[in-house]
C-alpha positions in Angstrom: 24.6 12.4 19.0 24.6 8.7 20.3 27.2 6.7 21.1 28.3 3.4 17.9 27.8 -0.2 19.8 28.1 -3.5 18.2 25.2 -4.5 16.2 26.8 -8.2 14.6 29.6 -9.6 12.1 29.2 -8.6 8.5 29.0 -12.0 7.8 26.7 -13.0 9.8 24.0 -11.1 7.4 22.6 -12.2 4.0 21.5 -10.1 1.1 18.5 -9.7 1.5 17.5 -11.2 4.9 17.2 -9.1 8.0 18.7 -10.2 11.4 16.8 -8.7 14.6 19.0 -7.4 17.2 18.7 -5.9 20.9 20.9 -3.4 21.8 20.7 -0.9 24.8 16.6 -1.4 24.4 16.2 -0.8 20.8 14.9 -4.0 19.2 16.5 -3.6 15.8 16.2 -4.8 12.3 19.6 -5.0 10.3 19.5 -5.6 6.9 22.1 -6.1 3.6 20.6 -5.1 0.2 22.6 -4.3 -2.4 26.0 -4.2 -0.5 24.8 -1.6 1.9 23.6 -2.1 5.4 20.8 -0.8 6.9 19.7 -0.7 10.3 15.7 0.6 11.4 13.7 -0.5 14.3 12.4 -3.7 14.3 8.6 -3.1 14.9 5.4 -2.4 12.7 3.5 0.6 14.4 0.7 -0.9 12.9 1.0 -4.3 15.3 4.1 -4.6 16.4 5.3 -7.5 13.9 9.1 -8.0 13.9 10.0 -5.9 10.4 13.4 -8.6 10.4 11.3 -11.1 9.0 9.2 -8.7 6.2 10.2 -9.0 2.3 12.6 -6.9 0.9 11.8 -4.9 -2.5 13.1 -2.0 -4.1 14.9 -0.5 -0.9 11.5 -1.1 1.4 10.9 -4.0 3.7 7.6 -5.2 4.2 5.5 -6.5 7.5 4.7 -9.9 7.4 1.7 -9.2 8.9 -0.3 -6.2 7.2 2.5 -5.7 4.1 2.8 -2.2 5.7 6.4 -0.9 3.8 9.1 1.5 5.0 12.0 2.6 3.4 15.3 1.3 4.6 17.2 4.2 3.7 14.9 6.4 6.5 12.3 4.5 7.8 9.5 6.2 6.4 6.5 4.3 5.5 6.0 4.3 1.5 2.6 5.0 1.9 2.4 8.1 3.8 6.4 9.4 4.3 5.0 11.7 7.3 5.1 9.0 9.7 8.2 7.0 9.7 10.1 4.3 12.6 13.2 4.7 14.0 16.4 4.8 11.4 20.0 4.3 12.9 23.3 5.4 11.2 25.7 2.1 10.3 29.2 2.0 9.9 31.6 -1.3 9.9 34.7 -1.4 11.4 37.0 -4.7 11.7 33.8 -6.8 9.8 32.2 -5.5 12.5 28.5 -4.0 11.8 28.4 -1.0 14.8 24.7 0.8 14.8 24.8 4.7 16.1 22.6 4.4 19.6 20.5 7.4 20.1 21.1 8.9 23.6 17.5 9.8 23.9 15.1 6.7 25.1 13.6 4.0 22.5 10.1 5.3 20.7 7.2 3.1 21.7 4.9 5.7 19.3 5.2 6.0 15.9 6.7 9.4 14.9 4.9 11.9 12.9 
């Protein structure tokens, strides 16, 4: 279990656009696709491009860099699903975005 923090305002975010975020030493991509928000950390493993300012398509967001995609709902990368990024549980309360911290450090290796 982790602890919910502030993440941003609800309407701070556009469809489709992902806002970068630093909270308790998790660099973090939010996102809003579709009316659902999604929160996953905000680095390529590849090399380490900001995943905030990839493409979003069909519930993935791509690098910018290398067009590596992961899946918003999980994090997994759509090419090989056994190695995925961080993925953080979202919830809003008072149009406020809050992102469920892990307790445990943040990754600086791909897991897999």
């Amino acid at each position: 279990m982790g602890s919910w923090q502030v993440a941003i305002r609800k309407d701070q975010l556009v469809e489709n656009e992902g806002r970068s975020i630093r909270i308790a030493g998790h660099r973090i991509a939010v996102f809003l696709v579709e009316g659902t928000i999604y929160a996953i950390e905000d680095s390529c493993p590849h090399a380490g491009a900001a995943l905030s300012r990839g493409y979003i398509e069909n519930g993935t967001v791509s690098c910018p860099l290398h067009y590596w995609r992961f899946r918003l709902s999980d994090g997994a990368w759509a090419d090989n699903p056994t190695l995925s990024i961080g993925c953080y549980a979202t919830r809003i309360v008072d149009d406020l975005v809050q992102v469920e911290i892990p307790d445990d450090p943040p990754l600086t290796e791909p897991r897999q």
